[in-house]
Biopython code that builds the backbone (N, CA, C, O; Angstrom):
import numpy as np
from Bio.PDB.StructureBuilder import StructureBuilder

atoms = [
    (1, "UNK", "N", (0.846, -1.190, 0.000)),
    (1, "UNK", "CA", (0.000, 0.000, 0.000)),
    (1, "UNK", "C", (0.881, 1.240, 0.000)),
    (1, "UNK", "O", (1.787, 1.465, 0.803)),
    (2, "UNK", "N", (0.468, 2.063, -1.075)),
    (2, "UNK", "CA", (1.395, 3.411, -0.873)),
    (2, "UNK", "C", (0.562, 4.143, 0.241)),
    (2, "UNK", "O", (-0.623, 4.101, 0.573)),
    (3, "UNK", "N", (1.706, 4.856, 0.697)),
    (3, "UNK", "CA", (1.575, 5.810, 2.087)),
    (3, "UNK", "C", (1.039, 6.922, 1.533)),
    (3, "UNK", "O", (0.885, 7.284, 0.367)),
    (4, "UNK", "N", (0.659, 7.629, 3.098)),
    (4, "UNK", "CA", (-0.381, 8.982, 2.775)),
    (4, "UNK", "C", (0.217, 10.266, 2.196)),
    (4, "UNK", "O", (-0.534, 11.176, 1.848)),
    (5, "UNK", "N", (1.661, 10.376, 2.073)),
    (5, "UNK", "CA", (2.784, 11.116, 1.658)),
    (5, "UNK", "C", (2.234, 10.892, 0.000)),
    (5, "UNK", "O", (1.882, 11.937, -0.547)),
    (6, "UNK", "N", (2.167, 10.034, -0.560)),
    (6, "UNK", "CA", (1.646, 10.086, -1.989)),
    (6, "UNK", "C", (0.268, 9.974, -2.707)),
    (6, "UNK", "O", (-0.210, 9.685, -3.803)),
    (7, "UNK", "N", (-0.115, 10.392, -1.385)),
    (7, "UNK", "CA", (-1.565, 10.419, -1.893)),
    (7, "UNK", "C", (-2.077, 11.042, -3.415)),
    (7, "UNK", "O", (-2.778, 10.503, -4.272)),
    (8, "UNK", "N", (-1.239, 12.814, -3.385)),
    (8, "UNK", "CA", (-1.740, 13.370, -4.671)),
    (8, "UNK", "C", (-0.703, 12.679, -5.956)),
    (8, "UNK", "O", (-1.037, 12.948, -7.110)),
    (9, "UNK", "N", (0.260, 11.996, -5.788)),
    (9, "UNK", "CA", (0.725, 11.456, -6.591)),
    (9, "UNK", "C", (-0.226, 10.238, -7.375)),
    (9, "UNK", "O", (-0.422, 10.098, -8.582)),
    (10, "UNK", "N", (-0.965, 9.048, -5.699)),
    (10, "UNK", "CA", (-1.553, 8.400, -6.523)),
    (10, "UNK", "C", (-2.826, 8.792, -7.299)),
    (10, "UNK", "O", (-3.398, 8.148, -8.178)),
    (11, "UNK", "N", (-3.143, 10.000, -6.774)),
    (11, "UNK", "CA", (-4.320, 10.528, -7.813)),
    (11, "UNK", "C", (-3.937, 10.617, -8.881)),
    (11, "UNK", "O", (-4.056, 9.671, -9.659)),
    (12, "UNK", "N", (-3.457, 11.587, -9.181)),
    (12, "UNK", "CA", (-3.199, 11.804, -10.709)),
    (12, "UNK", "C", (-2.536, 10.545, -11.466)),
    (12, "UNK", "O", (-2.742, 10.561, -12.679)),
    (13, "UNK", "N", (-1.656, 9.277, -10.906)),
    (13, "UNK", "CA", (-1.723, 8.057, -11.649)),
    (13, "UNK", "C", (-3.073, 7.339, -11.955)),
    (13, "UNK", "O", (-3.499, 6.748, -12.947)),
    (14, "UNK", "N", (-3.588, 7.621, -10.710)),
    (14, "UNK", "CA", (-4.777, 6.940, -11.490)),
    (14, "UNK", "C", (-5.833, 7.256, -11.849)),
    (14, "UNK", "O", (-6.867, 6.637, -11.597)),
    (15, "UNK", "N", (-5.721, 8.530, -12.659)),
    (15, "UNK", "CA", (-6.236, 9.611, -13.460)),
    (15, "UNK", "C", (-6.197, 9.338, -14.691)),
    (15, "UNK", "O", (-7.033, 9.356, -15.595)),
    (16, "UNK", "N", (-4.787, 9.001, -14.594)),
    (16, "UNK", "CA", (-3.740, 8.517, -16.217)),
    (16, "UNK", "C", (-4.534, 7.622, -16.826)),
    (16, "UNK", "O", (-5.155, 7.630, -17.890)),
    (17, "UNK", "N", (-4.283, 6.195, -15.216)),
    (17, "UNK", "CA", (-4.395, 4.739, -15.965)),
    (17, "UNK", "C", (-5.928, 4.695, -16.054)),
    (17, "UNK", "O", (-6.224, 3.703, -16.721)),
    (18, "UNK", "N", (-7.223, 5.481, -15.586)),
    (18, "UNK", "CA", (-8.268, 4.972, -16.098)),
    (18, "UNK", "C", (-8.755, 6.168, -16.989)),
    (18, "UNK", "O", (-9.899, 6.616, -17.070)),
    (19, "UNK", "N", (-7.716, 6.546, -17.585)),
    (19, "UNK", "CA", (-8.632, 7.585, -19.084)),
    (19, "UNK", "C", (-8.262, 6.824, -20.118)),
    (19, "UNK", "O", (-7.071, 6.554, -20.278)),
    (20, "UNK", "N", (-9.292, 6.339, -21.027)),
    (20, "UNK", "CA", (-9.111, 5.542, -22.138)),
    (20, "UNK", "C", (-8.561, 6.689, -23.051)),
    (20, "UNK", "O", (-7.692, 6.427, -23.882)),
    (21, "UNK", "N", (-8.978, 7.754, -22.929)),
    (21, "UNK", "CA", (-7.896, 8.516, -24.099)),
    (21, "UNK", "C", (-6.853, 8.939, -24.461)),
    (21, "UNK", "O", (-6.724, 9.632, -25.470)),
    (22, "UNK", "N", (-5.592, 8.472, -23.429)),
    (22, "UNK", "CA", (-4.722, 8.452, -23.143)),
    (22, "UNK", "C", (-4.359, 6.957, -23.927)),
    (22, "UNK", "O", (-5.137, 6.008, -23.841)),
    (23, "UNK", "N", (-3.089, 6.883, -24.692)),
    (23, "UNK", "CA", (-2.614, 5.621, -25.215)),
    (23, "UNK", "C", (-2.201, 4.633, -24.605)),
    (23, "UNK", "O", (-1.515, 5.001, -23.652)),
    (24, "UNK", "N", (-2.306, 3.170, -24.708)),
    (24, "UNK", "CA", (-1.928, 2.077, -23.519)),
    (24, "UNK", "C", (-0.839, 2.164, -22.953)),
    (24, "UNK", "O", (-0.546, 2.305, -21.766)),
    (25, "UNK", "N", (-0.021, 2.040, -24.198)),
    (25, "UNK", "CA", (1.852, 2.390, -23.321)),
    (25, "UNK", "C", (1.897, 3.120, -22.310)),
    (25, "UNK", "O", (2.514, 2.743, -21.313)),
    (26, "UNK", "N", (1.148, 4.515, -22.359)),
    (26, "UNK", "CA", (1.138, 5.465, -21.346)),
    (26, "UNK", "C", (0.609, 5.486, -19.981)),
    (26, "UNK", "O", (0.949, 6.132, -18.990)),
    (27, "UNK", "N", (-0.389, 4.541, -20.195)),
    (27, "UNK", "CA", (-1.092, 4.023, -18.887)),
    (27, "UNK", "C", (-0.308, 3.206, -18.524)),
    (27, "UNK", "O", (-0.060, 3.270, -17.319)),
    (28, "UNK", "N", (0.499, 1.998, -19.398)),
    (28, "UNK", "CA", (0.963, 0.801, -18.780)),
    (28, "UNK", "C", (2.005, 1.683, -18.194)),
    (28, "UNK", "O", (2.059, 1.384, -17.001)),
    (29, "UNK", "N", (2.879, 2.649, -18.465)),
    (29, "UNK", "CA", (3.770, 3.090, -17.542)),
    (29, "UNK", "C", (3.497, 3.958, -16.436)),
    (29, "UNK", "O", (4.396, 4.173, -15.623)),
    (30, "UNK", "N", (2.074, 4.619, -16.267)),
    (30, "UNK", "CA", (1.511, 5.056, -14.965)),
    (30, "UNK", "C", (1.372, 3.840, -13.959)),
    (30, "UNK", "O", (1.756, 3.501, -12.839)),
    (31, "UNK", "N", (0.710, 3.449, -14.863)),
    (31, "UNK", "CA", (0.263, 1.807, -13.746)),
    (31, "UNK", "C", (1.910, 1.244, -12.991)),
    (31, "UNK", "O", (2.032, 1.206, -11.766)),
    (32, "UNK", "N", (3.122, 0.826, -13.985)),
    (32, "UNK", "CA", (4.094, 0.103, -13.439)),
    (32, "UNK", "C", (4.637, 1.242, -12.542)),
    (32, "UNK", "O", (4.732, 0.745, -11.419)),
    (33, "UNK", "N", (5.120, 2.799, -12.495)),
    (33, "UNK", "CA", (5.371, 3.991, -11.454)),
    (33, "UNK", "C", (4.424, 3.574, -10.357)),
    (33, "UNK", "O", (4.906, 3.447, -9.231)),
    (34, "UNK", "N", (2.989, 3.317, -10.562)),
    (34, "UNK", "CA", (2.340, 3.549, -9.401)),
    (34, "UNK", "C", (2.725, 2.272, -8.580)),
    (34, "UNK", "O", (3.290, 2.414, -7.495)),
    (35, "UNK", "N", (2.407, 0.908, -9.116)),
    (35, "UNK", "CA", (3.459, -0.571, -8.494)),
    (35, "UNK", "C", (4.509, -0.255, -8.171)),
    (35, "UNK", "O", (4.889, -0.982, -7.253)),
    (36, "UNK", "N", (5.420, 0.676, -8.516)),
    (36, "UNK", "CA", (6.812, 0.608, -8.106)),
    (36, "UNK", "C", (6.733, 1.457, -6.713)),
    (36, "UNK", "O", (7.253, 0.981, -5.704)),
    (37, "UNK", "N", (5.943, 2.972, -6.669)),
    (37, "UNK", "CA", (5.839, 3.181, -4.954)),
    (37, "UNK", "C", (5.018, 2.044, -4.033)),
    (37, "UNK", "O", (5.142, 1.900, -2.817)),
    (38, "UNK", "N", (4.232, 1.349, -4.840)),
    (38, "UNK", "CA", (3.658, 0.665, -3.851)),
    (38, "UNK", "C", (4.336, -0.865, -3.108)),
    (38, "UNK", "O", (3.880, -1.737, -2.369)),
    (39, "UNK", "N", (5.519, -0.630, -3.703)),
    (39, "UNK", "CA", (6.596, -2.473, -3.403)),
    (39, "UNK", "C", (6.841, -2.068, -2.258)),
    (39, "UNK", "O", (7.480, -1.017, -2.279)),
    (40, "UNK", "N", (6.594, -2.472, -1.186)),
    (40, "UNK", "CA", (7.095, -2.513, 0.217)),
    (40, "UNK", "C", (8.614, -3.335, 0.065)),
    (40, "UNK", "O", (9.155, -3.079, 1.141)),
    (41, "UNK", "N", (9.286, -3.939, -0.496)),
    (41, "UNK", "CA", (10.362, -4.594, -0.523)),
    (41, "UNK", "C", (11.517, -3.756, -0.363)),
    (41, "UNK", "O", (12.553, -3.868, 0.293)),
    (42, "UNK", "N", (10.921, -2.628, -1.373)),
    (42, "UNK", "CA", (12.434, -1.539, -1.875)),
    (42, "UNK", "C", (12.317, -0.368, -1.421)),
    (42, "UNK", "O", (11.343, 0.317, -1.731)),
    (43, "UNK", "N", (13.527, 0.199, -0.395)),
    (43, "UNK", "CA", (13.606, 1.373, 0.039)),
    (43, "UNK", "C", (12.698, 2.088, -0.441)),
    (43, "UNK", "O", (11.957, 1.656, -1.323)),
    (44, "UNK", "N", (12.577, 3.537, 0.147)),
    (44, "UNK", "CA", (11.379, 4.434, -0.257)),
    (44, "UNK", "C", (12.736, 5.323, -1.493)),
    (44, "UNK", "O", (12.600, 5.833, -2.605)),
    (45, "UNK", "N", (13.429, 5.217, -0.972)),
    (45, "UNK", "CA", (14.502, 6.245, -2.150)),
    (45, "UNK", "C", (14.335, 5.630, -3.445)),
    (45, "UNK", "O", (14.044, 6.303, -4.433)),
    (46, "UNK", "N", (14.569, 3.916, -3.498)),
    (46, "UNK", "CA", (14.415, 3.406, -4.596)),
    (46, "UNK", "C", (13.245, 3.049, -5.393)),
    (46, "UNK", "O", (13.220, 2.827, -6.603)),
    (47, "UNK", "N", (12.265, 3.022, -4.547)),
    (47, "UNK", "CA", (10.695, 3.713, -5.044)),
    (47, "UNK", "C", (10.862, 4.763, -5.781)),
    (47, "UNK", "O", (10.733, 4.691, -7.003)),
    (48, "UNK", "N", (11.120, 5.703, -5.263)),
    (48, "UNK", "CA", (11.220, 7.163, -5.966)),
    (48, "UNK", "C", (11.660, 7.052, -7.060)),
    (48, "UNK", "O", (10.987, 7.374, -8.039)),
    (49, "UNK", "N", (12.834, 6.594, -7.157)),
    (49, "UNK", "CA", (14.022, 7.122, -8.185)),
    (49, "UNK", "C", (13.005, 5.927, -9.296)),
    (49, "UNK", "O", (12.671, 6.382, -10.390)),
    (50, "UNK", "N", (12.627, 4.637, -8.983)),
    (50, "UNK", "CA", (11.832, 3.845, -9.712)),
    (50, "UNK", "C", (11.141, 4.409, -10.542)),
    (50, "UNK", "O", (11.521, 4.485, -11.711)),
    (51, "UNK", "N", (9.920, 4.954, -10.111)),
    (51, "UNK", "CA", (8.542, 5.714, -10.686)),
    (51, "UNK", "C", (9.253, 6.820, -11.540)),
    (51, "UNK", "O", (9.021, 6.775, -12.748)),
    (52, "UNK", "N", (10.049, 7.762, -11.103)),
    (52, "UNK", "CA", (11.143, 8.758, -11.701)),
    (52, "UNK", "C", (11.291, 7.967, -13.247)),
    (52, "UNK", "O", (10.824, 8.280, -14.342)),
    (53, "UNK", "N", (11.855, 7.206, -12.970)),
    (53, "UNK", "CA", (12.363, 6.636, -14.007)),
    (53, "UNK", "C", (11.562, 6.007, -15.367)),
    (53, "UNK", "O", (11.765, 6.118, -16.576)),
    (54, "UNK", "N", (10.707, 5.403, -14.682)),
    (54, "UNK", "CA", (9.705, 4.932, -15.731)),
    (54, "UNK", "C", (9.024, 6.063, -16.433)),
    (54, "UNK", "O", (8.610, 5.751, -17.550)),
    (55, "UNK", "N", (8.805, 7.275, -16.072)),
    (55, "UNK", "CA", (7.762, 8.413, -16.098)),
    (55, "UNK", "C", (9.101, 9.103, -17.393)),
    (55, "UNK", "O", (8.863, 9.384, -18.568)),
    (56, "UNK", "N", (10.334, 9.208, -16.738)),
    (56, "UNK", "CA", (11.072, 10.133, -17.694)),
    (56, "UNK", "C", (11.230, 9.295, -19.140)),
    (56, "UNK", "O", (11.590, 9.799, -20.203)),
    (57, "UNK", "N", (10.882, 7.933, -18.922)),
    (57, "UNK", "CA", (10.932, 7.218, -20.555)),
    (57, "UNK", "C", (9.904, 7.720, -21.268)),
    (57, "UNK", "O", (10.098, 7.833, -22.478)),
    (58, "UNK", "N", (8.566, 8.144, -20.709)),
    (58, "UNK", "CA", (7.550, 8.096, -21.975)),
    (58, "UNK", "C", (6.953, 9.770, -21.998)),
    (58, "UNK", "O", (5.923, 10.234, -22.488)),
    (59, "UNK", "N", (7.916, 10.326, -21.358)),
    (59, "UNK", "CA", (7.096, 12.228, -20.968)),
    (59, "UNK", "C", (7.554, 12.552, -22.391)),
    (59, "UNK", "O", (6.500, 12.922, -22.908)),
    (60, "UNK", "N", (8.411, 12.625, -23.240)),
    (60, "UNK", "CA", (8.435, 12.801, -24.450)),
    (60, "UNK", "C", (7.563, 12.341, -25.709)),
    (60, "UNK", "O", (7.715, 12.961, -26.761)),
    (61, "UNK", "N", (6.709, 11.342, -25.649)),
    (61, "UNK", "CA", (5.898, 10.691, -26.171)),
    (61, "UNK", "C", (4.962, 11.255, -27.158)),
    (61, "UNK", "O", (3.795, 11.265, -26.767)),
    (62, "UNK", "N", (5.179, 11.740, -28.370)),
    (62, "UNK", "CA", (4.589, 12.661, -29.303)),
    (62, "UNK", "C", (2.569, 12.085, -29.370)),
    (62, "UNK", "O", (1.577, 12.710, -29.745)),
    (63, "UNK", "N", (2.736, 10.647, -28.804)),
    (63, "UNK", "CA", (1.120, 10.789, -29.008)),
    (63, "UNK", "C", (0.344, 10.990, -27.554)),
    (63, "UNK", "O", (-0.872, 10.818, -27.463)),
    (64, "UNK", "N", (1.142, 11.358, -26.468)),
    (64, "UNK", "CA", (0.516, 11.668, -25.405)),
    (64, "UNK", "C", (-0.193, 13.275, -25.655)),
    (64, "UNK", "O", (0.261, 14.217, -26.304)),
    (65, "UNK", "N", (-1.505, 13.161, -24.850)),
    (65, "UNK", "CA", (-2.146, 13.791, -24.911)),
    (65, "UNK", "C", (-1.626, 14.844, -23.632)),
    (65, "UNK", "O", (-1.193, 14.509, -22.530)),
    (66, "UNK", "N", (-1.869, 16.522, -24.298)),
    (66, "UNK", "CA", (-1.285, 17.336, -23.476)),
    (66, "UNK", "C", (-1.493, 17.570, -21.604)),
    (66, "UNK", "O", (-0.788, 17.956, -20.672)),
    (67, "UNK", "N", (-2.432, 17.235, -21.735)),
    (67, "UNK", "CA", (-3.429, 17.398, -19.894)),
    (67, "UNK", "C", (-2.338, 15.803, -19.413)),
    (67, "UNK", "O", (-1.907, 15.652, -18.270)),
    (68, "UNK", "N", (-2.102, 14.876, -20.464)),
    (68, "UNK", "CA", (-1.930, 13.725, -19.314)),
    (68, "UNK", "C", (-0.059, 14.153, -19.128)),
    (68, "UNK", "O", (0.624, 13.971, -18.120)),
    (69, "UNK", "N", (0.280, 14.608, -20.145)),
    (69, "UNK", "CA", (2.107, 15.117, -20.049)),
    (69, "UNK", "C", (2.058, 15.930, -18.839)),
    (69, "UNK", "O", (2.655, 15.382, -17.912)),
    (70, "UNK", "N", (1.435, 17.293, -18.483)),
    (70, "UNK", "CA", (0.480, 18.136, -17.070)),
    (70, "UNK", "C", (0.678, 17.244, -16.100)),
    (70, "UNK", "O", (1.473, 17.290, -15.162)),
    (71, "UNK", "N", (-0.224, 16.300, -16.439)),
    (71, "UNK", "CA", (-0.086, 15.511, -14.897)),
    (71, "UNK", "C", (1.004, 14.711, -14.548)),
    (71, "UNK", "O", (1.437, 14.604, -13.400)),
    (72, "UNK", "N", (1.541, 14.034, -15.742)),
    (72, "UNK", "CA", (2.725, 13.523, -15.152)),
    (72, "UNK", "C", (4.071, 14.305, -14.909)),
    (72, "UNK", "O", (4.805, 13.815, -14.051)),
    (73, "UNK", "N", (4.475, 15.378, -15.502)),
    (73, "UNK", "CA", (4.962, 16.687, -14.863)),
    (73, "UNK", "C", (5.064, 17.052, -13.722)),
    (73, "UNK", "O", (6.095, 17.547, -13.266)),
    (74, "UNK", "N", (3.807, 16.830, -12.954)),
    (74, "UNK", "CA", (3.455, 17.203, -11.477)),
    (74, "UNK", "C", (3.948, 16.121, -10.690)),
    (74, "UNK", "O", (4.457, 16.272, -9.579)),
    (75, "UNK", "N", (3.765, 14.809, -11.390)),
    (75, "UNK", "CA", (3.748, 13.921, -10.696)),
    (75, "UNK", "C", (5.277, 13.795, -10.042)),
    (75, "UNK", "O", (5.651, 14.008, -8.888)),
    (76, "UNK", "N", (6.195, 13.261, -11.509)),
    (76, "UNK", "CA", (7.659, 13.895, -11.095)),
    (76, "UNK", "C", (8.118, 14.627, -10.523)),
    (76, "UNK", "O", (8.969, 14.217, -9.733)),
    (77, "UNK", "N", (7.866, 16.004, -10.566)),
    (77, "UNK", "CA", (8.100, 17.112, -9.783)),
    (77, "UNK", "C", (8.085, 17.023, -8.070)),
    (77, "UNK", "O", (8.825, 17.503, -7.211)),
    (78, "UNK", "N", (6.617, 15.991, -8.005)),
    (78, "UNK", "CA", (5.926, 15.943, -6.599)),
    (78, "UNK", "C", (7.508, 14.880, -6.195)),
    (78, "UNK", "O", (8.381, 15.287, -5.429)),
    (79, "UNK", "N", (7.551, 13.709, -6.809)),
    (79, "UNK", "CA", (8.188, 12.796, -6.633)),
    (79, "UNK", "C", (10.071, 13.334, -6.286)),
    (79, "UNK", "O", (10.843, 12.895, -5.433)),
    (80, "UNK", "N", (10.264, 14.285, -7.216)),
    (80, "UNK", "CA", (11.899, 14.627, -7.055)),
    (80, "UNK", "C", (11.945, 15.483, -5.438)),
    (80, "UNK", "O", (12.888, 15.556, -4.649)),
    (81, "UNK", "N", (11.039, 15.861, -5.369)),
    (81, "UNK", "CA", (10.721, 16.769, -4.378)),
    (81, "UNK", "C", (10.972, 15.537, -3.153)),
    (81, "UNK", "O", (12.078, 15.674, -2.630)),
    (82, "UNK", "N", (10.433, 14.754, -2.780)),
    (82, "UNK", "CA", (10.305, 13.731, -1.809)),
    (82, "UNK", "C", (11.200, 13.127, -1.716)),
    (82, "UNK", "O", (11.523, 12.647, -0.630)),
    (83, "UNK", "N", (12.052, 12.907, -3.058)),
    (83, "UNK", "CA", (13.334, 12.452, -3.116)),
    (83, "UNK", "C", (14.600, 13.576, -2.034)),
    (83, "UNK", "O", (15.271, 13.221, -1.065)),
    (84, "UNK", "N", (14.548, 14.466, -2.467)),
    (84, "UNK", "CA", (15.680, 15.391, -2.122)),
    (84, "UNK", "C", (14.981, 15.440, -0.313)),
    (84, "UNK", "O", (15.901, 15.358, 0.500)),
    (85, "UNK", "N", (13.749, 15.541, 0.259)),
    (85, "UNK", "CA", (13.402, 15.479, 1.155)),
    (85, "UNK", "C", (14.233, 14.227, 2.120)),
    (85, "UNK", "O", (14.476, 14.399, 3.315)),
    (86, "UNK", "N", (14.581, 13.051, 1.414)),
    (86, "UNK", "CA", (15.316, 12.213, 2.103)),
    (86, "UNK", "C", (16.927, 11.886, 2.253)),
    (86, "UNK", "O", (17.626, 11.190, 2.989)),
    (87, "UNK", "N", (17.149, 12.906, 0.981)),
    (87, "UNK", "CA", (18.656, 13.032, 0.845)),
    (87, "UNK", "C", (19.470, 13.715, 2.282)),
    (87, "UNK", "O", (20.692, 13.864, 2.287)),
]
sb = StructureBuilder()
sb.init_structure("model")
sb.init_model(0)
sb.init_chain("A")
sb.init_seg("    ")
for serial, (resi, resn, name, xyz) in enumerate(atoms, 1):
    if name == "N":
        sb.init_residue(resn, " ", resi, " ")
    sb.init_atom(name, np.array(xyz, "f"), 0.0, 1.0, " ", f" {name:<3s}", serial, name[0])
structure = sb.get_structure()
């Protein structure tokens, strides 16, 4: 279960993954960011840097739709932010 610290993060993922107008790839990589904060296995840093990571492969994505690039923008942003919070 992701913690209450990402709450507005998991909103807007799963904003992403249930708008059908948004392309699959794009959801499938909201969906695997949002699994990756939610692995209790792996540090919370490596959570972060996880979701980070998956998100910076597809933010370039010429058929993403502009509002969902917006949200995942924020999302990162929210996320680097939480990162440096533990540094």
């Amino acid at each position: 279960m992701v913690g209450a610290e990402f709450e507005l993060v998991v909103k807007l993922l799963d904003e992403i993954i249930s708008d059908r107008t948004v392309p699959k790839n794009i959801r499938a990589a909201a969906e695997e960011s949002k699994n990756s904060l939610g692995n209790e296995k792996d540090n919370l840093e490596l959570r972060i840097s996880m979701a980070i990571h998956v998100l910076d492969e597809i933010i370039n994505d010429p058929n993403m739709p502009l509002y969902a690039r917006t949200k995942i923008w924020n999302v990162v942003s929210t996320l680097e932010q939480k990162r440096r919070e533990l540094s």
